[in-house]
C-alpha atoms as one frame of an Amber mdcrd trajectory, in Angstrom:
protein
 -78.271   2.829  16.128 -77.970   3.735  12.387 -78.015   7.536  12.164 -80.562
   9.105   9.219 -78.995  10.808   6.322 -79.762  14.833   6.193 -82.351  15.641
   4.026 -79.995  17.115   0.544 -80.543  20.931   0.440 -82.798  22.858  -1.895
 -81.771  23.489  -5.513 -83.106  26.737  -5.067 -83.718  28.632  -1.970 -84.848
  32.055  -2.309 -86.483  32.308   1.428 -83.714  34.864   2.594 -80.434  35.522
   2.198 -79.210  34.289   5.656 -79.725  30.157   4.381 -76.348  30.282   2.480
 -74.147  27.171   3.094 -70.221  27.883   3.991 -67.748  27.387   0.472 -65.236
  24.653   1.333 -62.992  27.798   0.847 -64.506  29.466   3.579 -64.581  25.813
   5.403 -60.922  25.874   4.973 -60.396  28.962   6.085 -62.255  28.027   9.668
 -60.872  25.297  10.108 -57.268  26.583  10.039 -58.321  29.712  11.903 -55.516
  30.671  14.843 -57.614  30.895  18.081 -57.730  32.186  21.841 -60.335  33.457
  23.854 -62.197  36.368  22.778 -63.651  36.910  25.931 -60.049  37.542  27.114
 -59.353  39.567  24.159 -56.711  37.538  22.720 -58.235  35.445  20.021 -55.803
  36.666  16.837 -58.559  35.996  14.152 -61.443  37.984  15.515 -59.092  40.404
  16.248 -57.851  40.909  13.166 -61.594  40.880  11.870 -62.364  44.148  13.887
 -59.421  45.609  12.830 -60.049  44.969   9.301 -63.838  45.998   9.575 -62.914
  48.993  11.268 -60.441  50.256   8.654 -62.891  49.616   5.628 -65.384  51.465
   7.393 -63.545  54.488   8.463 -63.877  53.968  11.983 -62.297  53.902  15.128
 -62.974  50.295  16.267 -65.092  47.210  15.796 -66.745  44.794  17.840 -67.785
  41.128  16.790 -71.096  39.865  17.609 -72.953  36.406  17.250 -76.156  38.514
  15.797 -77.515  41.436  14.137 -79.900  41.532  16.798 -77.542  41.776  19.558
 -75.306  43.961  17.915 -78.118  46.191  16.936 -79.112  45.806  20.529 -75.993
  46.494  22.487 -75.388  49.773  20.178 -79.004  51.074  21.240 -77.793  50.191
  24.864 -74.207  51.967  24.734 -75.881  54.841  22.638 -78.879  55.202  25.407
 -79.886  54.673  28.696 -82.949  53.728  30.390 -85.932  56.221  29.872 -84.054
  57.461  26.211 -85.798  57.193  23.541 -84.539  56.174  19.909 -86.536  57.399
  16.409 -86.603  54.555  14.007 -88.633  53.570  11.242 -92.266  51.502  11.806
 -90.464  49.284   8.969 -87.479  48.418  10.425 -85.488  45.772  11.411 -84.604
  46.868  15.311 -88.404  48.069  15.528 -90.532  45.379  13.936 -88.171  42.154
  13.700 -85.654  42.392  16.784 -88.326  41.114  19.314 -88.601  44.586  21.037
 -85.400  44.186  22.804 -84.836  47.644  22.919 -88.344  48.467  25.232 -87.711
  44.597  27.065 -83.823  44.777  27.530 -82.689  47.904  27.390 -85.662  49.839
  29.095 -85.308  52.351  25.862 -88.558  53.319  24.388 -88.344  53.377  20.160
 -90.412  56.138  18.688 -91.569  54.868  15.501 -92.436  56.874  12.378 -93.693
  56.187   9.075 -91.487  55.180   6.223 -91.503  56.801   3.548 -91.875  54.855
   0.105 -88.185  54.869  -0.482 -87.182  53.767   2.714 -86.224  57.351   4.210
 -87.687  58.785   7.207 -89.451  61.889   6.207 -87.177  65.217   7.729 -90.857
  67.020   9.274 -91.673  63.848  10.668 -88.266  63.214  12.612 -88.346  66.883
  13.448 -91.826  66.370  15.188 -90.725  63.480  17.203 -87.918  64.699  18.896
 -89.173  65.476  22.412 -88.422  68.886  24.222 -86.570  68.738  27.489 -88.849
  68.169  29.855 -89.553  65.741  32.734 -93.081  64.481  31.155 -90.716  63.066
  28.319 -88.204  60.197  27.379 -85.530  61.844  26.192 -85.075  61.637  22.518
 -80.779  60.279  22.243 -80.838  58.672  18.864 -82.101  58.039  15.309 -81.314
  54.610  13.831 -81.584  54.337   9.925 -81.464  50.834   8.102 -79.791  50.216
   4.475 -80.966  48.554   2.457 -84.439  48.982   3.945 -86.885  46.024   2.108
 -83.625  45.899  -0.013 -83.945  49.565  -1.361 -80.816  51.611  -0.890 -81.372
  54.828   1.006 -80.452  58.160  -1.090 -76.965  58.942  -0.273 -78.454  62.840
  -0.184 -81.329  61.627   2.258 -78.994  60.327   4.834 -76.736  63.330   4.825
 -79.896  65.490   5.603 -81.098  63.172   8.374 -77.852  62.637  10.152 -77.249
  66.344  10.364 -80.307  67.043  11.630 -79.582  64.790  13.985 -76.403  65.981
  15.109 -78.097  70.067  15.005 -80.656  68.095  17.411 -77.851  66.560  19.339
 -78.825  63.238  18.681 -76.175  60.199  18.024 -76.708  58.209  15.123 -77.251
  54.275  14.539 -77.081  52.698  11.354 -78.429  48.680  11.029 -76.380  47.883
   8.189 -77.526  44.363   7.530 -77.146  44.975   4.185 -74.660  47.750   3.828
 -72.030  45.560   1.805 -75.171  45.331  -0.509 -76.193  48.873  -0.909 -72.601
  50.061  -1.416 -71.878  48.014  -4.145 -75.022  48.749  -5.846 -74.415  52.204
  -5.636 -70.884  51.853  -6.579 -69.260  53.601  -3.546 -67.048  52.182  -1.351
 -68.184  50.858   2.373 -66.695  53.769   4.166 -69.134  56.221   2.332 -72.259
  54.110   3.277 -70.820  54.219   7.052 -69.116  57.853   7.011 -72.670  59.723
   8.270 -72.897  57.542  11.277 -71.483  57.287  14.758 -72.035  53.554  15.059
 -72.960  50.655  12.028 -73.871  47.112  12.036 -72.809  45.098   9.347 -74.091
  41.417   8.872 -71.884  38.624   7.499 -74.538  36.033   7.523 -76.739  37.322
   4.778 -75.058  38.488   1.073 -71.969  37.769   2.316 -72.788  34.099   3.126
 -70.928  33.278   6.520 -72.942  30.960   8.717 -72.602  34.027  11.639 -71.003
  37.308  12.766 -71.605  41.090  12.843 -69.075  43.734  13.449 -70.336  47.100
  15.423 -68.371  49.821  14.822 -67.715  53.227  15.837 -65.961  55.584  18.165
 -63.251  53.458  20.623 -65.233  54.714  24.043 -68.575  53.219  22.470 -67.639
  49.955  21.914 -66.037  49.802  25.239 -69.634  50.480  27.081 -71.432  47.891
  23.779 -68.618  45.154  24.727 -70.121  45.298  28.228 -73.528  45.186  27.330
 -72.919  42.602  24.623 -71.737  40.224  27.956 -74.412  40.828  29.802 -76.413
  40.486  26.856 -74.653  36.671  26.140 -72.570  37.594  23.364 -69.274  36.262
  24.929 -67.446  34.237  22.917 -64.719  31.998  23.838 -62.783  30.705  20.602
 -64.822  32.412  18.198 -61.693  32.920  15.551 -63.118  30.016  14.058 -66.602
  32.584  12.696 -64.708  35.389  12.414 -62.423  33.577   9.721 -65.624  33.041
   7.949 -66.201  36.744   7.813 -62.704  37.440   7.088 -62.846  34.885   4.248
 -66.095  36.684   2.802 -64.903  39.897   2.514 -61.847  38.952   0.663 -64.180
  36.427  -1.458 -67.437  37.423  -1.560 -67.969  41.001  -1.347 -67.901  41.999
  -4.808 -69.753  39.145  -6.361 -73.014  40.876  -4.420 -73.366  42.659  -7.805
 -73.741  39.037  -9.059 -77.036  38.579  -6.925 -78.364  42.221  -7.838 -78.037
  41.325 -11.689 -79.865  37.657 -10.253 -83.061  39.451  -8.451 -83.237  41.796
 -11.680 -83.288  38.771 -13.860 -86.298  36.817 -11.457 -88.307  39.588 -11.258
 -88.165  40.471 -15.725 -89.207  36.400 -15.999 -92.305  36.763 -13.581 -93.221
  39.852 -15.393 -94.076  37.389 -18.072 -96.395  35.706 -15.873 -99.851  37.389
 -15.905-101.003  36.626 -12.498 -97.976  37.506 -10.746 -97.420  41.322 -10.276
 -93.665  42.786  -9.959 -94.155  45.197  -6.600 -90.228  45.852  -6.751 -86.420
  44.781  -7.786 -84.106  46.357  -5.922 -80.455  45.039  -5.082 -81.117  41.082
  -4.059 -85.050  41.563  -3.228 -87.889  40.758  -5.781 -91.205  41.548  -4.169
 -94.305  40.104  -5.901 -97.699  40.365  -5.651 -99.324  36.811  -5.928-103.095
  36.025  -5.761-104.131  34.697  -2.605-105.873  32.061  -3.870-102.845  30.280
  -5.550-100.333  31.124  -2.233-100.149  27.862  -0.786-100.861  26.010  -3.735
 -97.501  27.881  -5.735 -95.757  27.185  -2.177 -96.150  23.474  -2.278 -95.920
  23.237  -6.544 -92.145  25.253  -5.912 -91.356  22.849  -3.417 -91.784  19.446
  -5.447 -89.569  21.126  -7.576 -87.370  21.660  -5.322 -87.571  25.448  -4.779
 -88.323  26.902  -1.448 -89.928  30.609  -1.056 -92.564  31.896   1.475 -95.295
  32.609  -0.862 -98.317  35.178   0.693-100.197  38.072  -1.326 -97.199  39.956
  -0.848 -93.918  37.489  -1.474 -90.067  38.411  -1.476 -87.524  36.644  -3.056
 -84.007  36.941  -2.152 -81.221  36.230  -4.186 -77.450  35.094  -2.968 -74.645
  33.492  -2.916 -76.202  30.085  -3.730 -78.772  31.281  -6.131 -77.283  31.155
  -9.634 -78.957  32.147 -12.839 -79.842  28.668 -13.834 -81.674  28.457 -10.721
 -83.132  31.894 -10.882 -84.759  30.278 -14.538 -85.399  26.828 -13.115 -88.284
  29.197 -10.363 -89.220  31.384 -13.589 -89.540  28.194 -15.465 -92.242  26.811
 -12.362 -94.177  29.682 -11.746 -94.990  29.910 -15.508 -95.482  26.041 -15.037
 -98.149  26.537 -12.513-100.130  28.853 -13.665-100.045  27.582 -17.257-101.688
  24.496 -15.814-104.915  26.750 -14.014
């Protein structure tokens, strides 16, 4: 049986940043990865890739993880237990996007509040949240923060404010860092000042940083130890997972600074569509362009971008993401066919 070629990939593809392809570098680097079971604890390479996370971040340990889900997941578990309750934004990522795995798997109820424009979680809102101590109540054990939030980067000054309230409320404090390779090189700071607020952080490989999977938890040694059993239960096992954790290794040596490269990208996309009348510029920050296009023209820009061999999810309100395999040429060649279709109506 003659097997079918693979369809060739996009020339552009500004759906997310999690549809990067490996570099042959970072193939190279897999491939050649020493190995042993991680389950056991004695793979060498994903060991060394929590050490190495750990140190960058300024904390005590670090735990690899197949997802950002389950990472997020088994921190909300180790943080909490069943009947806690976590305050988290109604925009973010372990609220809306994680499946409700907190409520379903972990039996911890999320209080969700309002985001404020920039991201933040108001202070008077949090403060209104938190439940008294009382046996009508969940009790309130956390407040999880996300940055970038819809690629904004949260004010350095905000998160200081919230995570000491936090700790003056006795709460612990969760941050999804997806994208906190992102925001600290847009601001300029190193990683350990993103993380330094928090007891625990997430940090994705798989999106800026372009590995084809990984997240490393960190935090305080006796939290991991309760996420590492929750992240068994929970599937996350991995047997001689050196071979990912090379890529992530790999990425931070090679890939970490060049995120500036995709900022300078999405701030470039979103000046050339501002030359396009019927496309409206919502926001540009880091690797995210949000635009508002006309709903009449959504599907019809969708399929016109995908002749030419561009794909984005185009609604009323469409994001663009910009990354490791969007270059400025290709960042034009989408400028080039937005202005192409709408010329043409």
């Amino acid at each position: 049986m003659s097997q079918q070629a693979s369809a060739p990939p996009p020339a552009v593809d500004l759906r997310s940043d999690t549809v990067t392809r490996p570099t042959p570098g970072m193939l190279r680097a897999m491939v050649e990865a020493p190995v042993g079971d991680d389950v056991w604890g004695d793979d060498p390479t994903v060991n060394r890739l929590q050490a190495v996370v750990a140190e960058r971040t300024g904390k005590e340990a670090g735990l690899f993880f197949p997802t950002g889900t389950q990472a997020n997941l088994a921190a909300l578990m180790a943080h909490c237990e069943r009947g806690d309750e976590y305050l988290v934004g109604q925009q973010a990522h372990t609220y809306k996007y994680e499946g409700g795995g907190a409520a379903v798997l972990g039996s911890i109820q999320p209080q969700p509040i309002d985001n404020a424009a920039d991201g933040s979680l108001p202070l008077d809102k949090l403060a209104a949240a938190v439940k008294p101590l009382d046996d009508h109540f969940p009790r309130t054990r956390l407040l999880c923060l996300e940055n970038t939030i819809g690629g904004k980067v949260l004010p350095a000054a905000y998160v200081e404010q919230a995570t000491a309230f936090a700790r003056g409320r006795g709460l612990a404090t969760h941050l999804d860092g997806a994208r906190a390779c992102n925001a600290a090189v847009a601001s300029g700071v190193a990683l350990e000042q993103v993380c330094a607020p928090f007891d625990s952080v997430s940090l994705c490989f798989s999106k800026g940083l372009g590995t084809p999977v990984g997240t490393v938890l960190v935090g305080p040694r006796a939290l991991l130890q309760r996420a590492h059993r929750w992240r068994k239960v929970l599937g996350g096992g991995m047997r001689q997972a050196g071979i990912l954790a090379a890529a992530c290794l790999y990425a931070l040596e090679h890939h970490y600074e060049r995120l500036a490269q995709d900022h300078v990208n999405a701030a470039r996309l979103a000046a050339g569509l501002r030359g396009v009348a019927a496309i409206e510029i919502l926001a540009q920050d880091t690797n995210m362009v949000f635009a508002q296009v006309p709903a009449a023209h959504c599907a019809g820009l969708e399929g016109f971008l995908k002749a030419r061999g561009i794909l984005a999810q185009i609604g009323p309100v469409t994001r663009l993401v910009t990354h490791l395999d969007v270059s400025s040429a290709g960042v034009d060649a989408c400028v080039e066919a937005v202005r192409d279709y709408f010329s043409a109506r």
